[in-house]
N, C-alpha and C positions, 0 to 999 in steps of 0.2 A: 589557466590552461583550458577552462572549461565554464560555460556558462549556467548557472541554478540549475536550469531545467535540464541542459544535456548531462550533468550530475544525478540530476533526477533518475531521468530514461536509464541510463547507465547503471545506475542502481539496482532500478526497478526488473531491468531487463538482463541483471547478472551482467554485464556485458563487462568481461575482465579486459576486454583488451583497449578498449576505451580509453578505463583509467591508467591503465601503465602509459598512455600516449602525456599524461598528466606531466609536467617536469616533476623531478623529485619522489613520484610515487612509483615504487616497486610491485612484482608481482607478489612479493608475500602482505604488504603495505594496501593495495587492492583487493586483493581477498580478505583483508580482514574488515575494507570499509564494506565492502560487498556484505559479508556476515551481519559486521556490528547496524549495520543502517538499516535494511532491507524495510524491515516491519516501522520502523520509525518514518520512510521516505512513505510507505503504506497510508500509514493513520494521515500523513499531511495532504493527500489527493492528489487531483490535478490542477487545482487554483493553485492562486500565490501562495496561499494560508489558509487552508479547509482542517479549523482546529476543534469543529465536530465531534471527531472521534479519542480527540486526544483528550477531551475537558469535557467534565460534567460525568454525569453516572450512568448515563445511556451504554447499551452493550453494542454499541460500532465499534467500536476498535476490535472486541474480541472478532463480532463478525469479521469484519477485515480478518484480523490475523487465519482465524476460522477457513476462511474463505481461499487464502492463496495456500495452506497448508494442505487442501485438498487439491491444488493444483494449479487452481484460476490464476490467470496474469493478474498484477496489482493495479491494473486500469478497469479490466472486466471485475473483478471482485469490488472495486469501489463502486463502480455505475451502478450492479446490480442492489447492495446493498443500501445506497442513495435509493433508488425504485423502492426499494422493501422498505425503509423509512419513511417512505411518501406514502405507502400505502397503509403500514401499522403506528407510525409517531413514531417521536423522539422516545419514548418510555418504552417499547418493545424491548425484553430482554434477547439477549444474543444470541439464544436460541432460536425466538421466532426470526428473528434477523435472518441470521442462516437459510432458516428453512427459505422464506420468503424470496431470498435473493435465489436459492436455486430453482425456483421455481420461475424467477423470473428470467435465468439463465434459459431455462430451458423452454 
């Protein structure tokens, strides 16, 4: 019904009405992938498989999570926190991540 990515967006972008266009998936059935995925579709980016955030001990993920729970879309919250990476390394704990990426927001 849906190809990877427009699964993705659809996720990414809450977008319930999307999925119920899905065969077979309901509106209680779509709000629950909406909930249970959200921060998982997050940590995988915008490549095929940006598994960064998901592996190893670097604080991206939390960034990430950090980052859209303050509000940020899960496109801007990943670029910015990609930028804050490039600029403090792989080893920056999730804090400076944060900081870093809002700074780089702004």
């Amino acid at each position: 019904g849906a190809s990877v990515e427009e699964l993705r967006d659809a996720i990414l972008t809450q977008d319930l009405a999307r999925l119920t266009r899905v065969k077979g998936i309901g509106k209680k059935t779509a709000e629950r992938i909406l909930f249970d995925l959200r921060e998982k579709v997050l940590l995988l980016g915008d490549g095929p498989l940006d598994l960064r955030g998901v592996l190893g001990g670097s604080g991206t993920s939390e960034a990430l999570v950090a980052m859209t729970a303050l509000g940020y879309d899960g496109r801007e919250a990943k670029k910015a926190v990609d930028k804050a990476i490039k600029k403090l390394g792989d080893s920056a704990s999730s804090e400076d991540l944060v900081r870093q990426a809002l700074a780089e927001i702004s």
